[in-house]
C-alpha positions in Angstrom: 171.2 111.7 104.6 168.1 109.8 103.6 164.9 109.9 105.7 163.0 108.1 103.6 162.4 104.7 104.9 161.9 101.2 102.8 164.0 102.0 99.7 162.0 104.9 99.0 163.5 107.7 97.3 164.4 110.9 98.7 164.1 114.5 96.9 165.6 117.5 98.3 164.0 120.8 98.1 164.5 124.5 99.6 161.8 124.1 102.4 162.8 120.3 103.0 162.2 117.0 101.2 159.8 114.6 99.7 160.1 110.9 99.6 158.6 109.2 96.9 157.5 105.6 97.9 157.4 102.6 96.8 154.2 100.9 95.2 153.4 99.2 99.1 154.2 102.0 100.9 152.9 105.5 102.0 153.4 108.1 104.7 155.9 110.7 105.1 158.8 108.9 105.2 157.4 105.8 103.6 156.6 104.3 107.1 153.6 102.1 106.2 152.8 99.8 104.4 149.4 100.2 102.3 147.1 97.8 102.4 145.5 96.0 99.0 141.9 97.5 99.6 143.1 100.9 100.3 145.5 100.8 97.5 142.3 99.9 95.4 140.4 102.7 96.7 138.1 100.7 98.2 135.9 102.1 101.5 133.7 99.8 103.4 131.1 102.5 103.0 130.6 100.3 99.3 129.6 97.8 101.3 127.7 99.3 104.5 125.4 102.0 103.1 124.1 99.3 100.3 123.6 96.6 102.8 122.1 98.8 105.0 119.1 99.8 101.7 118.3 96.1 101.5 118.1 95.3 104.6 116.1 97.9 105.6 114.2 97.4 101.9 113.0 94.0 103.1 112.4 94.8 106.5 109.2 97.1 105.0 108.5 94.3 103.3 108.0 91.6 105.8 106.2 94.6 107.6 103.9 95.0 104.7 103.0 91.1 104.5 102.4 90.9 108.3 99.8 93.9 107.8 98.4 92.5 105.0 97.8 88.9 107.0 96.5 90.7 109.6 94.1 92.7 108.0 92.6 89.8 105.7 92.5 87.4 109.3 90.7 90.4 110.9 88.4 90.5 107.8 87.7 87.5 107.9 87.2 86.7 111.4 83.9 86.0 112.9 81.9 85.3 109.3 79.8 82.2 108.8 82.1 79.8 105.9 80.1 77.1 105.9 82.2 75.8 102.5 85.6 75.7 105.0 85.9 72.9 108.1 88.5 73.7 110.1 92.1 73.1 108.3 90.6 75.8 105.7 90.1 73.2 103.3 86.4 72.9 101.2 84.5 69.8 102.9 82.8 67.8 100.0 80.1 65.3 101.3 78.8 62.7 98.5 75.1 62.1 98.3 75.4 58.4 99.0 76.6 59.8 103.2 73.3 61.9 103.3 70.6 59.9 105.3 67.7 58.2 103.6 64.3 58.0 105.0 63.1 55.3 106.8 61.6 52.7 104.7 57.6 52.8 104.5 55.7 50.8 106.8 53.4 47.8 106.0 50.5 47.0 108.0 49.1 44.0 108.4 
């Protein structure tokens, strides 16, 4: 008789028998059907471990730029920048905007 399932083909030997399957097929018998990324050899551990580096990659990143922020804010912080108002920008004033002196006065 033939054990083998799904058209697989059956070899008899002295301690029992060995089905050879068909290209969508493994197990014992032949019992399952193998799916496309297995067949491949693919693991999801391609995908995980690698993910996994770059996320954690930029993760030190963002930590690194929020330190640096921090430190150049508390640097900062407290010193007289008379050259910055308050939106950080540099506040220009033209000469004609700086008050004159009275004009002189006459006596009669």
């Amino acid at each position: 008789s033939n054990p083998c399932q799904n058209n697989a083909s059956c070899i008899n030997e002295r301690d029992g028998y060995i089905c050879v399957c068909p290209k969508d097929f493994i197990g014992l018998q032949c019992e399952s059907r193998q799916e496309f990324l297995r067949s491949l050899g693919f693991s999801y551990h391609y995908i995980i471990w690698p993910s996994m580096a770059i996320l954690l990659l930029m993760i030190i990143t963002l930590f690194t730029i929020a330190v640096g922020r921090v430190k150049e804010s508390r640097r900062l912080q407290g010193t007289y920048r008379p050259a910055l108002n308050e939106h950080g920008q540099t506040s220009r004033v033209e000469f004609s905007m700086i008050l004159k002196p009275p004009p002189e006065e006459r006596l009669i």
